[in-house]
Backbone as JSON, one array per atom type, in Angstrom:
{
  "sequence": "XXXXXXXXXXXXXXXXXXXXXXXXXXXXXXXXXXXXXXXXXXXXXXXXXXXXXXXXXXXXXXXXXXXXXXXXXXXXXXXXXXXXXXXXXXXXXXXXXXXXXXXXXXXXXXXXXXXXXXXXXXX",
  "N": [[68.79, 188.73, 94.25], [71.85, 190.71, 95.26], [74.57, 189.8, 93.99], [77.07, 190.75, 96.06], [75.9, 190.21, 98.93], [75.72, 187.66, 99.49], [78.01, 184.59, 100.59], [81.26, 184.46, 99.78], [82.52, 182.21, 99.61], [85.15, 182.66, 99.56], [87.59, 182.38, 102.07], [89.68, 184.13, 101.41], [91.55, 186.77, 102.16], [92.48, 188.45, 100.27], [90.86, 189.45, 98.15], [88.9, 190.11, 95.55], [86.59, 191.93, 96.29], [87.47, 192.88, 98.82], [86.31, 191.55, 101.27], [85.44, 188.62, 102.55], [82.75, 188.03, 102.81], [82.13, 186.11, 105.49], [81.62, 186.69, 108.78], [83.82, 186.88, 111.68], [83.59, 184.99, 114.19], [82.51, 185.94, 117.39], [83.04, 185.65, 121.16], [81.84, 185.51, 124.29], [83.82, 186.09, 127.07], [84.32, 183.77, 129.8], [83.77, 183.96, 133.61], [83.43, 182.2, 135.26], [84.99, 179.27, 137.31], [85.34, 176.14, 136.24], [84.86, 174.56, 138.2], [82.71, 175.8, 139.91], [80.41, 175.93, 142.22], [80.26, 173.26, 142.18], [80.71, 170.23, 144.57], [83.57, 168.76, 145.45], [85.13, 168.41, 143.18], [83.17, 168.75, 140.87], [81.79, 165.92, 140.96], [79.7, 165.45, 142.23], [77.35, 165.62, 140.96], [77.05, 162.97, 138.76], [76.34, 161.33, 141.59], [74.25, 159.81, 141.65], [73.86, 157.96, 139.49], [73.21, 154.8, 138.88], [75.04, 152.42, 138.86], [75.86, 149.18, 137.68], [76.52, 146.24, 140.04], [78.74, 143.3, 139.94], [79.7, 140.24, 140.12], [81.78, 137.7, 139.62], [82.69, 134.15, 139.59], [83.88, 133.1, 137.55], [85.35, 131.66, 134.74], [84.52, 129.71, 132.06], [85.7, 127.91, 128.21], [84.1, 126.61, 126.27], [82.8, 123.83, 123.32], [80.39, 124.42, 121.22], [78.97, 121.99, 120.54], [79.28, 120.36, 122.92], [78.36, 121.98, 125.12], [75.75, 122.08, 124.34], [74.82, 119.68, 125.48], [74.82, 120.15, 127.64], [73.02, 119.17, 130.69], [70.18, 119.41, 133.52], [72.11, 118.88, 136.18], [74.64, 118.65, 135.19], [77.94, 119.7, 135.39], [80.49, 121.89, 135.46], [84.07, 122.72, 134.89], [85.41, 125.5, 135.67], [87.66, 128.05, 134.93], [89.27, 129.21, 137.29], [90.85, 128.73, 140.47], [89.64, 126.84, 143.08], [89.34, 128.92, 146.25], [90.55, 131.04, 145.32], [90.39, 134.81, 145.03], [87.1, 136.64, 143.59], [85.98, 137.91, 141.08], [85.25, 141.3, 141.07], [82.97, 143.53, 139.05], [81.98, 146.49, 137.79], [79.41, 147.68, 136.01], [80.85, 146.16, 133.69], [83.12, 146.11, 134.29], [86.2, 145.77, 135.62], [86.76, 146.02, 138.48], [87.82, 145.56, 141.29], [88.75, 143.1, 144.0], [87.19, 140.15, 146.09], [85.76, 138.12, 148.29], [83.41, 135.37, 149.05], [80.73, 135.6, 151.13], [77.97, 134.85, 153.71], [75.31, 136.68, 154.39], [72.28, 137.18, 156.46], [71.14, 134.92, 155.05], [71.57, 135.17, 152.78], [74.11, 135.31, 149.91], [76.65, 137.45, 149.88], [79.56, 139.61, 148.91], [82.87, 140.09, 150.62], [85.08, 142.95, 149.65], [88.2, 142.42, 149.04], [89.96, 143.42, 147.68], [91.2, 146.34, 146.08], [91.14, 147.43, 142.2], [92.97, 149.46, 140.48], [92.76, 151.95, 138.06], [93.43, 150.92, 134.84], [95.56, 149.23, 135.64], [95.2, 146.32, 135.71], [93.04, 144.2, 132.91], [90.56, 143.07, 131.74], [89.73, 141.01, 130.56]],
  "CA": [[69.69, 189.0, 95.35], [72.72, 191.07, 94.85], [76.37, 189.07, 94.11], [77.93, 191.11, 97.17], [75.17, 189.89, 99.61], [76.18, 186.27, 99.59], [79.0, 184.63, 100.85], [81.54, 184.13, 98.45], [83.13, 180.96, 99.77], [86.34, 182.03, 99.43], [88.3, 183.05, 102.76], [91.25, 184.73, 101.85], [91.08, 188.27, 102.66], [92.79, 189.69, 99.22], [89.61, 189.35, 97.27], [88.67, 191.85, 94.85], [85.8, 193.34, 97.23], [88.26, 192.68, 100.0], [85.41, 190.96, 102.15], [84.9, 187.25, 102.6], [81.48, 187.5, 103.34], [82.02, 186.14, 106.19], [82.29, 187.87, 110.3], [84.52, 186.47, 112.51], [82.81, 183.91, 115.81], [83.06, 186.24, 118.71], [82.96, 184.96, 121.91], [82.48, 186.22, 125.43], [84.83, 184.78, 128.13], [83.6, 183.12, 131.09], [84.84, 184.25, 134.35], [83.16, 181.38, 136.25], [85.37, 178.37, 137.23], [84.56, 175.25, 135.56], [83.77, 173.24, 139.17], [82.45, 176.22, 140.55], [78.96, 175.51, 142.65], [80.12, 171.73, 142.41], [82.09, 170.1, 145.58], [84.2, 166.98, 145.23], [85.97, 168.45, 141.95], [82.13, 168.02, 139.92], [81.34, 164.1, 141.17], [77.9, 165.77, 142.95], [76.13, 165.68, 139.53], [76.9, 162.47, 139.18], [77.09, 160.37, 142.17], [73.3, 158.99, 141.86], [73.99, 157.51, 138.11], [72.93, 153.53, 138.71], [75.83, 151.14, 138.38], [75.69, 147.23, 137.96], [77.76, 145.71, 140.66], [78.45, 141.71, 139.65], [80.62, 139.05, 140.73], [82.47, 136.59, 138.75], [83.56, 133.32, 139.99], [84.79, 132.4, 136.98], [85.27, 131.58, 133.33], [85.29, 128.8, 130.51], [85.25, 127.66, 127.05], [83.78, 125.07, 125.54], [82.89, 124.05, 122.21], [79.06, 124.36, 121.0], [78.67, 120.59, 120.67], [79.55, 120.46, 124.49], [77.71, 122.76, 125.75], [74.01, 121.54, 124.21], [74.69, 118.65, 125.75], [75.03, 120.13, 129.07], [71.74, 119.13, 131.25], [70.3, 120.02, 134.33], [72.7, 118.5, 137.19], [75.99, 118.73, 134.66], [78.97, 120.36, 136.27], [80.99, 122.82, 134.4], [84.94, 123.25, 135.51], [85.82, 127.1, 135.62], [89.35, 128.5, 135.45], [89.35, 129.73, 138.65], [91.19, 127.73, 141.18], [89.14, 126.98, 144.8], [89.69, 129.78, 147.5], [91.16, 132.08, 144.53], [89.3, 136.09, 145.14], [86.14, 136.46, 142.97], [86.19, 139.59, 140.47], [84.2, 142.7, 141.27], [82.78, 144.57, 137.99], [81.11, 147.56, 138.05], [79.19, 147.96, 134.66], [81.31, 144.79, 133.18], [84.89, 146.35, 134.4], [87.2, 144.92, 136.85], [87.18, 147.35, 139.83], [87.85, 144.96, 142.48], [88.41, 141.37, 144.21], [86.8, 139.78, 146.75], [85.29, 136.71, 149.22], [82.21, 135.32, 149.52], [80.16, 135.6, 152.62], [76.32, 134.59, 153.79], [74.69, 137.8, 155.3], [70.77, 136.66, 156.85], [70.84, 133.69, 154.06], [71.76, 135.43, 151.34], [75.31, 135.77, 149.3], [77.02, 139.0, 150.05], [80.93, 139.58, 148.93], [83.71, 141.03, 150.89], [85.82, 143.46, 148.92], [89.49, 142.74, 149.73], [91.44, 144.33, 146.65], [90.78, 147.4, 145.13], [91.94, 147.73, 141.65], [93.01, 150.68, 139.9], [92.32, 151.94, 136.29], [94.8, 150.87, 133.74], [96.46, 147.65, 136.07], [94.3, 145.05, 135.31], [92.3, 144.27, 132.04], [89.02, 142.56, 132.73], [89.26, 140.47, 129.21]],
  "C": [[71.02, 189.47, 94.75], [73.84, 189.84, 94.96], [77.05, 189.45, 95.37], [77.21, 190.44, 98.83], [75.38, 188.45, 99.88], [77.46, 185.62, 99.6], [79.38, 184.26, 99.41], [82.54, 182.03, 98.72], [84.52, 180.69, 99.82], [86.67, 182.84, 100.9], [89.46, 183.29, 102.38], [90.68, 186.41, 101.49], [91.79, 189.58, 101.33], [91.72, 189.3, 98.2], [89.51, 190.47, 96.52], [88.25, 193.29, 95.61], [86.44, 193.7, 98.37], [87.44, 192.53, 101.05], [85.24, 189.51, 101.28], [83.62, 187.32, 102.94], [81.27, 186.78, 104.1], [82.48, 186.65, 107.61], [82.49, 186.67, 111.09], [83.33, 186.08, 113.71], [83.19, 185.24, 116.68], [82.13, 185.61, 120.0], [82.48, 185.63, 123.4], [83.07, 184.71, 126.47], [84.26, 184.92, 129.94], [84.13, 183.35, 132.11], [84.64, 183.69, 135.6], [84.27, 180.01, 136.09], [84.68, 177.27, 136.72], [83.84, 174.64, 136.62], [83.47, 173.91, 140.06], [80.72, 176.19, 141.08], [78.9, 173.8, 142.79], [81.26, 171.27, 143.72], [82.65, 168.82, 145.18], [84.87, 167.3, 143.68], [84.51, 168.56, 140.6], [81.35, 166.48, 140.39], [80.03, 164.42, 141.61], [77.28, 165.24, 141.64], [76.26, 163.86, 138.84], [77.0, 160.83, 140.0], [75.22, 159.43, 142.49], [72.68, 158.1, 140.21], [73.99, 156.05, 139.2], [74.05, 152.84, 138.02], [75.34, 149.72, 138.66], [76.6, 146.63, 138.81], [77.53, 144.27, 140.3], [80.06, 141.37, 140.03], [80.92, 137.86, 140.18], [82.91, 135.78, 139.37], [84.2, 132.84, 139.15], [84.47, 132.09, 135.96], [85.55, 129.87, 132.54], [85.05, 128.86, 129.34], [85.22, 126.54, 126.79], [82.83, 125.12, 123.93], [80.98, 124.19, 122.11], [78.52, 123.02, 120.91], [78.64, 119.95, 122.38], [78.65, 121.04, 124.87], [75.57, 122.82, 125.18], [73.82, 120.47, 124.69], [74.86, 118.66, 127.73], [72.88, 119.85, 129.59], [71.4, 119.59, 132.76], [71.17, 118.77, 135.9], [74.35, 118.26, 136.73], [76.78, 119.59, 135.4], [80.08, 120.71, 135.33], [82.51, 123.32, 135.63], [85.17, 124.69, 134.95], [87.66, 126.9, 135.52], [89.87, 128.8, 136.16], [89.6, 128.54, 139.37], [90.19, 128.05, 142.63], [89.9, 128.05, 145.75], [90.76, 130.55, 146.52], [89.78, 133.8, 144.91], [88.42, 136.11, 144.09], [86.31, 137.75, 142.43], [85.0, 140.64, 141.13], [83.84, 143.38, 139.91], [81.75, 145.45, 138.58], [80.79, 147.69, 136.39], [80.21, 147.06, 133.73], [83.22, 145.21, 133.19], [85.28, 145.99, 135.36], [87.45, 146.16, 137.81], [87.77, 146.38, 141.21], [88.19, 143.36, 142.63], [88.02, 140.85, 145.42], [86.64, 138.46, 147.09], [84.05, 136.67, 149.04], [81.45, 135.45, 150.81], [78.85, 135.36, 152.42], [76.08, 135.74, 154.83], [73.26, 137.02, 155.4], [70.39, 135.94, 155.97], [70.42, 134.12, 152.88], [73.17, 135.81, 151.09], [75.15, 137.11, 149.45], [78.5, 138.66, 149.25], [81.2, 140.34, 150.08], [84.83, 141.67, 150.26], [87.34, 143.23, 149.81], [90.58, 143.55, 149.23], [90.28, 145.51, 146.15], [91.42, 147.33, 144.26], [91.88, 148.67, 141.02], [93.17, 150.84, 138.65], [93.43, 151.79, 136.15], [95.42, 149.22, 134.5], [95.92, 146.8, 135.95], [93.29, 145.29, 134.03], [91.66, 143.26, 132.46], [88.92, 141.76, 130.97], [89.64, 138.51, 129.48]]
}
């Protein structure tokens, strides 16, 4: 294979042969909008992605010696005070706070807060 036939590795353009052996990316330019054919800004594509909705009443810690010793009818205090709102996660993030309720004898929530990204950390 000839020497001129292969790049040379160097880009700078005062070279002896005065070719880098390599050609410039060209591009063509797009003259479709990005959220064009989508409504809602893009969200169509997608708004049938499977989230986890869950409901937190509440948190503790305890030590590992404690907690093997829990059995079945033990009672575990939370941090959560009585008639405090219950978290909302979506996929294990804090979106929300709510009530409990019994719909046809089963737990439901009622959402009362919405919260918004960034004001609350969920840690």
């Amino acid at each position: 294979m000839a020497e001129e036939d292969e790049p040379t590795g160097n880009t700078d353009a005062g070279t002896e042969s005065g070719t880098t052996g390599y050609a410039p990316a060209e591009f063509e330019r797009s003259t479709q909008r990005p959220d064009a054919g989508h409504q809602s800004g893009g969200f169509d594509a997608i708004m049938d992605i499977p989230v986890e909705i869950s409901v937190e009443i509440g948190r503790t810690r305890m030590p590992i010696s404690e907690l093997i010793r829990l059995t079945p009818g033990s009672v575990v205090e939370l941090e959560r005070l009585a008639g405090e709102p219950l978290d909302v996660l979506a996929n294990g993030r804090l979106v929300g706070r709510g009530e409990v309720v019994v719909m046809n004898d089963r737990y439901g929530m009622r959402l009362t807060e919405v919260v918004g990204s960034g004001s609350e950390d969920n840690s």
